[in-house]
C-alpha atoms as one frame of an Amber mdcrd trajectory, in Angstrom:
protein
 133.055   9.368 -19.903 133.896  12.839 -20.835 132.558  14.213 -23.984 136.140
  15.873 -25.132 137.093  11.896 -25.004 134.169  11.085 -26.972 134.601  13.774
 -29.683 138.895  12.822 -30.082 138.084   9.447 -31.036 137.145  10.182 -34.281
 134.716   9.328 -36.230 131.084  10.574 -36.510 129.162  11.188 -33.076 125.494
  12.224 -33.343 124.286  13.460 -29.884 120.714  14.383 -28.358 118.770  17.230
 -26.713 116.231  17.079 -24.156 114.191  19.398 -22.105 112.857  18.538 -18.710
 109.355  19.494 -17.619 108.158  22.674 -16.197 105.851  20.719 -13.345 106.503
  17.633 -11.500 103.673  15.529 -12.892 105.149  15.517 -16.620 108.398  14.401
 -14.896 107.852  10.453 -15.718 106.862  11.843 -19.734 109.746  13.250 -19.716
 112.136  10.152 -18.454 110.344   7.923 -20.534 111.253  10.418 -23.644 114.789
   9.652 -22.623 114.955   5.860 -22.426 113.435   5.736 -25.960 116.704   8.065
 -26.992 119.306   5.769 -25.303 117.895   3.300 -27.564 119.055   5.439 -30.712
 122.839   5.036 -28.780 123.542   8.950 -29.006 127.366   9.396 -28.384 125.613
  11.833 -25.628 122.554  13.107 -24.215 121.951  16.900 -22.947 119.772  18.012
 -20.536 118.439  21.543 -20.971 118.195  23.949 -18.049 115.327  26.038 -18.838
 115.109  30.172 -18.423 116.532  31.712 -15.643 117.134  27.675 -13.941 113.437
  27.257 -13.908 114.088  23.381 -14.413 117.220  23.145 -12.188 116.297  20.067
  -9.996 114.813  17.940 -13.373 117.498  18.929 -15.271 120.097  16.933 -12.769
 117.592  14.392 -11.978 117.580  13.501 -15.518 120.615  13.460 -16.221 121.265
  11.291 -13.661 119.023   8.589 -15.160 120.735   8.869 -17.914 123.786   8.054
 -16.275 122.386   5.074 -14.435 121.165   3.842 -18.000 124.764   3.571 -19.186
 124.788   6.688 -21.631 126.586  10.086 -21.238 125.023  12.566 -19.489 125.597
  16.544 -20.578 123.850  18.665 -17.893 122.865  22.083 -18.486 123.861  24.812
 -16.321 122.444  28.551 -16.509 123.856  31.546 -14.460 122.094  34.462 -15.130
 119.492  35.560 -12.784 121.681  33.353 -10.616 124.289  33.678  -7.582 127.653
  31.647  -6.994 126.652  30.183  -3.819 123.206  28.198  -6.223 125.769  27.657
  -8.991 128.085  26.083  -6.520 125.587  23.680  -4.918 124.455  22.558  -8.571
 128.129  21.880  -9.159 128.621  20.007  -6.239 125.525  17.859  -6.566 126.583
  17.257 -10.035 129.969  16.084  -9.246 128.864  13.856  -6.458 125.972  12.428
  -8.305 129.406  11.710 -11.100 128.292  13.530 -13.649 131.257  14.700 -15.532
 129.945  16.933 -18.427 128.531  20.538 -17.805 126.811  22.733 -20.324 128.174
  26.258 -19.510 125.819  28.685 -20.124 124.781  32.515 -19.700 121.112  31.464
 -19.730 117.803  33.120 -20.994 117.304  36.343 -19.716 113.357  35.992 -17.971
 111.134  38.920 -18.916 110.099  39.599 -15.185 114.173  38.957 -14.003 116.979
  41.475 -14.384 119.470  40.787 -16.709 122.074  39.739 -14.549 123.239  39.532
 -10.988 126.298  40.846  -9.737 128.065  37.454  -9.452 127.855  36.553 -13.157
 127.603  38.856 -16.192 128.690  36.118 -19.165 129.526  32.445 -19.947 133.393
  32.857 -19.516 132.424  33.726 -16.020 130.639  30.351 -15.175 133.071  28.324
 -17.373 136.029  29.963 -15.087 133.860  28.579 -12.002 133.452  24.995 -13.083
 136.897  24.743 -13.957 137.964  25.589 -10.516 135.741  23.030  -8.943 136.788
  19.933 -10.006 138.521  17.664 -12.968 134.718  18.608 -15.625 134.100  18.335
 -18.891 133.088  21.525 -20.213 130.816  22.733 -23.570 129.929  25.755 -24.212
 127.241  27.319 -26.716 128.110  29.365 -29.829 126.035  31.183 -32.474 127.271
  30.488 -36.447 125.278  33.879 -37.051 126.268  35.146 -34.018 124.167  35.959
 -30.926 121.381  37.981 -31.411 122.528  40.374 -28.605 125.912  40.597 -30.437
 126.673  43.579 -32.584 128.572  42.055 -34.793 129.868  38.959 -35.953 133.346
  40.099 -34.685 131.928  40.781 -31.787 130.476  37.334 -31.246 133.876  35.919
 -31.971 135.670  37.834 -29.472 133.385  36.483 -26.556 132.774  33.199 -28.056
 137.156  33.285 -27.910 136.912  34.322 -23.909 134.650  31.443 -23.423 137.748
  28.764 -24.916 140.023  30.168 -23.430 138.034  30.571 -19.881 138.029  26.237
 -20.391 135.786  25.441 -22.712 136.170  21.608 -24.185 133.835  21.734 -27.085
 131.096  24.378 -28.557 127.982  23.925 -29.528 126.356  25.561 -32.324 122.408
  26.870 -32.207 120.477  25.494 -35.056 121.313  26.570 -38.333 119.314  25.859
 -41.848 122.266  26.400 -44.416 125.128  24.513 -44.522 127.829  27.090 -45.638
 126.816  29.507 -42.591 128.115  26.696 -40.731 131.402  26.158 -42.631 132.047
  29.469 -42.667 131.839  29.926 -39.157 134.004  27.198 -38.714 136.385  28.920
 -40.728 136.283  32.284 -38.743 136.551  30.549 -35.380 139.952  28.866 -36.860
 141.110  32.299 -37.856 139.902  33.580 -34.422 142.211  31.163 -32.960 139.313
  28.977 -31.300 140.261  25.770 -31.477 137.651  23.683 -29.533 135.684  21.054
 -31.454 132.979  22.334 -33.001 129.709  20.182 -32.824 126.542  20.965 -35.172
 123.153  21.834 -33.848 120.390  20.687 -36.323 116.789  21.139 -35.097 114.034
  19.208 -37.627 111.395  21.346 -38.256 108.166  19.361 -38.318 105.764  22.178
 -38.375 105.169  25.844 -39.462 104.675  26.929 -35.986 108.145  26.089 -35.168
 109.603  28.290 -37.207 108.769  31.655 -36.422 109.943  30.539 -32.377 113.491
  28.890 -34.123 114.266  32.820 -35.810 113.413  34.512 -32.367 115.160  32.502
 -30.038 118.487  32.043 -32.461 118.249  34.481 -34.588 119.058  32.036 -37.776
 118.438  32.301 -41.260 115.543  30.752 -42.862 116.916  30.132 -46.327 114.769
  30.295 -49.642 114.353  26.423 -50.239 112.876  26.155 -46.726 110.534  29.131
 -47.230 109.695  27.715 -49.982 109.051  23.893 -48.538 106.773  25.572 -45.629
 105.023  27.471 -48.243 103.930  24.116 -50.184 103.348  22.404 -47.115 101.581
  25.080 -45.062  97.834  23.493 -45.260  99.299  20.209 -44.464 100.440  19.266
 -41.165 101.561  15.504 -42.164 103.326  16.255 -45.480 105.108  19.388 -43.282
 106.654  17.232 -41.259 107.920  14.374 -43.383 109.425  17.468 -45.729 110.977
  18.778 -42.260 112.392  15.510 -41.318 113.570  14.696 -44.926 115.593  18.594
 -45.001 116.873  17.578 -41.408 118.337  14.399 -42.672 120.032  16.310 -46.150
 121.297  18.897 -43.973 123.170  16.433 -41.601 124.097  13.784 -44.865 125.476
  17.210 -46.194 127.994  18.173 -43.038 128.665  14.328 -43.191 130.311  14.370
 -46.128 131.448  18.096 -46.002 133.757  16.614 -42.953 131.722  18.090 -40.324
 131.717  14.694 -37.827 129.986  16.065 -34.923 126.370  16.423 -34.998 123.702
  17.525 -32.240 119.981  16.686 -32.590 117.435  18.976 -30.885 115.209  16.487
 -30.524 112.360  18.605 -29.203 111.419  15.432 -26.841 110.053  13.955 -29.996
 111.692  10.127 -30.224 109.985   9.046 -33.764 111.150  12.212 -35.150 114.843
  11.455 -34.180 114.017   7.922 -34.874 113.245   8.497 -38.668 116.498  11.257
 -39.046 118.560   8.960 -37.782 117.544   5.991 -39.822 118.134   8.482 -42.565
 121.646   8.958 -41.712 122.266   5.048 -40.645 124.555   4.317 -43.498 126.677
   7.539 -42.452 127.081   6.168 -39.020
C-alpha cells in the first residue's frame, strides 16, 4: 500500500523508524527489533539508510521483511557520495522485491567522502529519478528549523519547495522539541505553496547523552522545560528516561489535538520505549 493512500484516509497514523545494523552479525537483532514494532500496528515502518549508503543491502533486506510480515514498508534511499547507475540498481531491486514507498534523500555527507558526486548534488535530483522509474510512493525529509546547511529559513523553504514539486508525496519532519516550531512551519510551507502532507518526527529522549547528538545532527531547539527536565534528572538514568518518555507522549497528545494527525516515532530500535509512548497515546488512536 502506498503511504500517500495511507495518509488521505484520514484519521491519525503513527508510523516507526528503524535503523539497520552496521555488521552482518547484529542483522537478526535488528529483524527481531522489527517484528516487536509490527506488533504496535504502525500505519508504516521506515528503514534508515545509514551515511553515505553504508547500510544499503540491510536497509532493503529489512524492509522486505517487513513487507512479508504484512506491514508497510518505507525504504530509505541516500544519493550523495553515490552514482545513478547504484541508485538505479537499488531502485530496481526495490521495485521488484514490491516495495512501493521510497525515502528520498540527499544523505549524510561522510567525513572521509566528498560532498557530492557529479550525478547528484540534492534531494530534488533523486526524487526526479524515482519518479521516472516506475508508479513509487515518494517522502521526502524536511527541517521545521530548517537544515543546518541552510542559510536561512527562506532558504530551506525554497529547496524543501523543489523537492514537492520534483514528486514528493509526503515530508517528513526531523525531530523537533516544541510544538509551535512545528505549527509554524506548517504554516510557512502553506504560504510557500508546499502542499504535501506533512508528517511529525518525534524522537523520545531517554537519556542525557542523546541530546547533545539530537542538536548536532538536526540542528533543533532544546527548549527551557527540557533543559530543565535533563537538569533534574541528570544523576539518574531511570527517572531520565521515564521523564523522556512522559515529554514524548505530551508532545505527540499535544499535535493530536492541535490537528496535527500524522505522527513519526524515531524509535531508536528501542520497542519498550515505543511500547510505553504509544500506550500513552492509545486513547488518541
Amino acid at each position: 500500500m502506498k503511504i500517500k493512500d495511507i495518509l488521505a484516509q484520514g484519521g491519525v497514523n503513527v508510523s516507526l523508524e528503524v535503523f539497520p545494523p552496521k555488521q552482518w552479525e547484529k542483522l537478526a537483532h535488528s529483524k527481531q527489533v522489527v517484528e516487536e514494532l509490527i506488533t504496535f500496528d504502525p500505519a508504516f515502518i521506515s528503514v534508515t539508510y545509514g551515511a553515505a549508503g553504508t547500510t544499503a543491502g540491510f536497509t532493503a533486506e529489512i524492509a522486505e521483511d517487513i513487507l512479508r510480515c504484512g506491514a508497510v514498508p518505507l525504504s530509505h534511499l541516500t544519493c550523495v557520495n553515490s552514482t545513478k547507475e547504484k541508485v538505479l540498481e537499488v531502485i530496481e531491486h526495490l521495485k521488484a522485491a514490491g516495495i512501493e514507498n521510497i525515502l528520498a534523500l540527499r544523505g549524510d555527507i561522510a567525513a572521509e567522502a566528498p560532498a557530492h558526486t557529479p550525478d547528484f548534488r540534492y534531494a530534488s535530483e533523486l526524487i526526479s529519478l524515482i519518479k521516472a522509474q516506475g508508479d513509487f510512493c515518494i517522502g521526502a525529509a524536511c527541517y521545521p528549523e530548517k537544515h543546518p546547511e541552510s542559510p536561512s529559513v527562506a532558504d530551506d523553504l525554497f529547496y524543501l519547495k523543489q523537492k514537492a514539486d520534483a514528486g514528493a508525496d509526503f515530508l517528513t519532519t526531523q525531530m523537533f522539541f516544541e510544538n509551535d516550531i512545528f505549527f509554524r512551519f506548517e504554516k510557512n510551507c502553506r504560504k510557500a505553496g508546499i502542499t504535501a502532507p506533512l508528517v511529525a518526527g518525534i524522537m523520545p529522549i531517554t537519556a542525557i547523552s542523546q541530546i547533545g547528538r539530537s542538536v548536532s545532527l538536526s540542528g533543533c531547539t532544546i527548549p527551557k522545560a527540557f533543559s530543565d527536565l535533563a537538569a533534574t534528572y541528570a544523576g539518574a538514568p531511570e527517572e531520565m528516561r521515564k521523564a523522556g518518555i512522559d515529554y514524548a507522549i505530551k508532545q505527540i497528545r499535544d499535535l493530536i489535538e492541535r490537528g496535527q494527525k500524522n505522527i513519526h516515532i524515531y524509535t531508536m530500535n528501542k520497542p519498550q520505549t515505543t511500547h510505553e509512548v504509544l500506550e500513552g497515546i492509545r486513547d488518541l488512536l
